[in-house]
Backbone as CSV, one residue per row, in Angstrom:
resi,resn,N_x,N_y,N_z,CA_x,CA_y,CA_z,C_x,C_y,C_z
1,UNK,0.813,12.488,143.406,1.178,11.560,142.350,2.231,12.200,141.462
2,UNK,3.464,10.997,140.652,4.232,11.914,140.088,3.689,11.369,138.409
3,UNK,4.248,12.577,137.910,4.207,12.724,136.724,4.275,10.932,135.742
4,UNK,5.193,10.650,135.998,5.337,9.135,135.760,3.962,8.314,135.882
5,UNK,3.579,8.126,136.887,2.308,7.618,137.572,1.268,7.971,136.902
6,UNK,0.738,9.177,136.675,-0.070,10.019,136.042,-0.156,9.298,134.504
7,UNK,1.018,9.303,134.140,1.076,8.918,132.589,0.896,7.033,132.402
8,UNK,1.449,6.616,133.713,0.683,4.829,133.806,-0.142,4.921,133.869
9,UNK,-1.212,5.568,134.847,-2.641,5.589,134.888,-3.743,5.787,133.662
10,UNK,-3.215,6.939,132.761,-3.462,7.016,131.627,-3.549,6.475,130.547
11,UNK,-2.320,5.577,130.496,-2.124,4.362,129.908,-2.925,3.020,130.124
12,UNK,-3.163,2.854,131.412,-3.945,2.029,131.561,-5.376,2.026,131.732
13,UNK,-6.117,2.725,131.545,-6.925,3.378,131.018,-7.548,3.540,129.891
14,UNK,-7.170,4.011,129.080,-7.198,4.190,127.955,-6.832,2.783,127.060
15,UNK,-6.080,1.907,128.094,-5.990,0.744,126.972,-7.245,-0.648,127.727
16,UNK,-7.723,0.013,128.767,-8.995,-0.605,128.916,-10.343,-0.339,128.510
17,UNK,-10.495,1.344,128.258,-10.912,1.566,127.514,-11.210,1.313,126.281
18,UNK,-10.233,1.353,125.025,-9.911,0.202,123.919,-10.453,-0.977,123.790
19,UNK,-10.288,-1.689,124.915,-10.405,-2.890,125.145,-11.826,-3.086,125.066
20,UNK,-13.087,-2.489,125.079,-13.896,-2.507,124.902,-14.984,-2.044,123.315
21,UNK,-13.677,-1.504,122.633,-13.906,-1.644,121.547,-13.332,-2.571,120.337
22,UNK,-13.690,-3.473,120.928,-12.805,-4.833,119.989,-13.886,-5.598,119.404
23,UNK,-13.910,-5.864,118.414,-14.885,-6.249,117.651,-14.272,-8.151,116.935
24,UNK,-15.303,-9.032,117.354,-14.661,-10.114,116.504,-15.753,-10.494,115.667
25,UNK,-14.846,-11.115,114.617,-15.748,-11.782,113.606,-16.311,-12.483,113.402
26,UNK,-18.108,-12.700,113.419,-18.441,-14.547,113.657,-18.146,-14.900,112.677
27,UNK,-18.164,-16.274,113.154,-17.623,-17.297,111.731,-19.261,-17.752,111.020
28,UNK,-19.171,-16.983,109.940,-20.550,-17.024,109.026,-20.640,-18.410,107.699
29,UNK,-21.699,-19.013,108.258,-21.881,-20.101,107.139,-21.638,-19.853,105.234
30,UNK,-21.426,-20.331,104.761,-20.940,-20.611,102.988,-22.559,-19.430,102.383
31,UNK,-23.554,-20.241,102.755,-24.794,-20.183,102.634,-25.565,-18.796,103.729
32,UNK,-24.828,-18.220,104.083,-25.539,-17.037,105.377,-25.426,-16.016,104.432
33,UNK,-26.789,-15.573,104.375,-28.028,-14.916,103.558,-28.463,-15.435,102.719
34,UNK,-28.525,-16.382,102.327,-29.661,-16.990,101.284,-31.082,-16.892,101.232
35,UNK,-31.062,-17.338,102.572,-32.829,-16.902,102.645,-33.173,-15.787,102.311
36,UNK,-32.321,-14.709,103.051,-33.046,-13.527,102.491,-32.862,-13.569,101.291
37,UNK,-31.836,-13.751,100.562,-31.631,-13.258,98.832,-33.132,-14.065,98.047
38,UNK,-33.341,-15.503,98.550,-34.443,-16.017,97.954,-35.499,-15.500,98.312
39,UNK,-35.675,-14.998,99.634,-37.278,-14.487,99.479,-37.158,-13.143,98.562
40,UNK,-36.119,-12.315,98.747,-35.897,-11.328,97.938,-36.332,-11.513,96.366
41,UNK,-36.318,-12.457,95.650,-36.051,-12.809,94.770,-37.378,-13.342,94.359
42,UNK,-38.001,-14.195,95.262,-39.105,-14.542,95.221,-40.475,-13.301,95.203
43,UNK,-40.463,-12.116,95.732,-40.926,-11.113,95.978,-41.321,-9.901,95.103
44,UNK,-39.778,-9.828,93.744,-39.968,-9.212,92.967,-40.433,-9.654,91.730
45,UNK,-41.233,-8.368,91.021,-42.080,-8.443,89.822,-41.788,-8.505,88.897
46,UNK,-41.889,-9.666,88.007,-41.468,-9.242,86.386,-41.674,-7.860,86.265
47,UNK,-40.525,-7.014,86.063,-40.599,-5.803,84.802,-41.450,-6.126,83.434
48,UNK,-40.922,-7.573,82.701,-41.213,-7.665,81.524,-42.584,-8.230,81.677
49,UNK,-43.607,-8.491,82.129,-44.458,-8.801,82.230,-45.764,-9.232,81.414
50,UNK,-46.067,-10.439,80.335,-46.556,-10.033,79.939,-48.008,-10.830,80.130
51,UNK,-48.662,-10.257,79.984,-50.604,-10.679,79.718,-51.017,-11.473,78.901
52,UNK,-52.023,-12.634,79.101,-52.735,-12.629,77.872,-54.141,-12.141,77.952
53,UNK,-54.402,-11.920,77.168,-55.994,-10.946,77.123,-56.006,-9.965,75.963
54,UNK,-57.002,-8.945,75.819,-56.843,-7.890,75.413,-58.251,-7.215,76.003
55,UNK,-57.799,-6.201,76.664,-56.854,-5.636,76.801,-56.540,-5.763,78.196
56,UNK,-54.982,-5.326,78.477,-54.266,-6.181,79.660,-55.103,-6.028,80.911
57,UNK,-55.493,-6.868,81.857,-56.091,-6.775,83.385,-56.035,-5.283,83.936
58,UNK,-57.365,-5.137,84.044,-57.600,-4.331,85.363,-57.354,-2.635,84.099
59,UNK,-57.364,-2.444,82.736,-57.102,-1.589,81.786,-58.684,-1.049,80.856
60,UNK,-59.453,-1.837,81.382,-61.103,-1.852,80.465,-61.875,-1.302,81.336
61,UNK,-62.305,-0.145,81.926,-63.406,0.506,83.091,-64.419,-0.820,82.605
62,UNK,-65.278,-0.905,81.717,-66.403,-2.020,81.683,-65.831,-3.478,82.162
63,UNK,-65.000,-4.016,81.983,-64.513,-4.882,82.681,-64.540,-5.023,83.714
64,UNK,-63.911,-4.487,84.451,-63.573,-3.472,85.792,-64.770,-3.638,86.647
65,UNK,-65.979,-2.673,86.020,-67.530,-2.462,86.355,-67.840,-4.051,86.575
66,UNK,-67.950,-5.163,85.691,-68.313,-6.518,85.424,-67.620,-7.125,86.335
67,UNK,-66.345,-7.312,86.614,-66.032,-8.392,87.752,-66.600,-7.173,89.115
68,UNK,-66.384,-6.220,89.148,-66.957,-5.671,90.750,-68.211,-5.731,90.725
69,UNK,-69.155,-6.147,89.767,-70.605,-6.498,90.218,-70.541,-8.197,90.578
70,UNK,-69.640,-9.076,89.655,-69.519,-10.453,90.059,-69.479,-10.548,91.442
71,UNK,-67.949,-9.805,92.209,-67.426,-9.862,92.901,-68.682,-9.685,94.546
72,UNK,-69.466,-8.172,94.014,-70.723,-7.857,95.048,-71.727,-9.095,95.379
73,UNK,-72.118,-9.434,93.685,-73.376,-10.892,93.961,-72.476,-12.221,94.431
74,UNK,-71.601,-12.208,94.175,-71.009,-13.596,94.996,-70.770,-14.364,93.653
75,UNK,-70.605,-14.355,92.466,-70.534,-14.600,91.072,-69.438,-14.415,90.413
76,UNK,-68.113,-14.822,91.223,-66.984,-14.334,90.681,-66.529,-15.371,90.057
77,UNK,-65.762,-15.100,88.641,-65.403,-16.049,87.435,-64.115,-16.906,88.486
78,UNK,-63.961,-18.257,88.429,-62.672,-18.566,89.136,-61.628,-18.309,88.289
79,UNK,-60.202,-17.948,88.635,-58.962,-17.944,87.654,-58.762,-18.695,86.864
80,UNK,-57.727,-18.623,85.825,-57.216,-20.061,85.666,-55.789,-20.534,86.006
81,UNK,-55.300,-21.713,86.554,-54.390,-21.412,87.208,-52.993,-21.031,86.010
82,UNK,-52.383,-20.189,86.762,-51.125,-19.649,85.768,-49.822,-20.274,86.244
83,UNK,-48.621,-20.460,84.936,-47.999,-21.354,85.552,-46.995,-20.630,86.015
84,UNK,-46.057,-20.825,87.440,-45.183,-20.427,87.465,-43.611,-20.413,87.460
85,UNK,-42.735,-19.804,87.743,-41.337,-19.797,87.715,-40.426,-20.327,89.132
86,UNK,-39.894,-20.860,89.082,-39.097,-20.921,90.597,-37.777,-21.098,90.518
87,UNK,-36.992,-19.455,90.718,-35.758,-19.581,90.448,-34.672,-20.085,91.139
88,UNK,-33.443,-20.731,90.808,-32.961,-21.296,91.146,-31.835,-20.679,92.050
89,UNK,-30.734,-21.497,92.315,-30.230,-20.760,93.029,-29.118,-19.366,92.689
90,UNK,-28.453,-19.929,91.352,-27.601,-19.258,90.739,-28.242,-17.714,90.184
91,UNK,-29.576,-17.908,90.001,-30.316,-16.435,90.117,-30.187,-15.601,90.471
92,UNK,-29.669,-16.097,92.251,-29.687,-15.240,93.011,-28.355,-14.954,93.821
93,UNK,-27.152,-15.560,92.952,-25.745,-15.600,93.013,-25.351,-16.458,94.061
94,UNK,-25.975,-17.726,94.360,-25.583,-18.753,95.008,-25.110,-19.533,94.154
95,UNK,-24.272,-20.575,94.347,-23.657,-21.838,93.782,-24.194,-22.842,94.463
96,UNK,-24.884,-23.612,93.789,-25.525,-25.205,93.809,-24.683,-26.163,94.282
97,UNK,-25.017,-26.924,95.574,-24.149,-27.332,96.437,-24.184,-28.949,96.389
């Protein structure tokens, strides 16, 4: 083989090689990740959190003692229901469509 040849072969090669590293871009919806950002969003805890009671849940050992004996005899106080939040979309840096 001559020198010439050697250096086509190489060339072609190497640009088939290449050729297999080509990457395209899907075409991603307006809205692609939302879900995750909302469950994300949905998931985390008030920091600011606050209680009513005194003193705050699960902070009183005798308390504590009192619902885990409820809890053993089958005598557990029901909740009451608490109200909640459901954030929207702009929360979670979506725009309302």
């Amino acid at each position: 083989m001559s020198a010439r040849q050697i250096l086509l072969l190489a060339v072609a090669l190497a640009s088939a090689g290449l050729a297999g590293c080509v990457q395209t871009q899907p075409h991603l919806g307006a809205d692609f990740g939302y879900a995750l950002r909302a469950a994300t969003v949905a998931q985390i805890a008030n920091p600011d959190a606050v209680y009513s009671g005194d003193p705050a849940p699960g902070s009183s050992g005798p308390r504590v003692a009192a619902a885990q004996e409820r809890y053993r005899t089958g005598k557990v106080i029901e909740p009451i229901g608490a109200a909640s939040t459901i954030s929207s979309a702009a929360s979670i840096g979506m725009e309302a469509k």
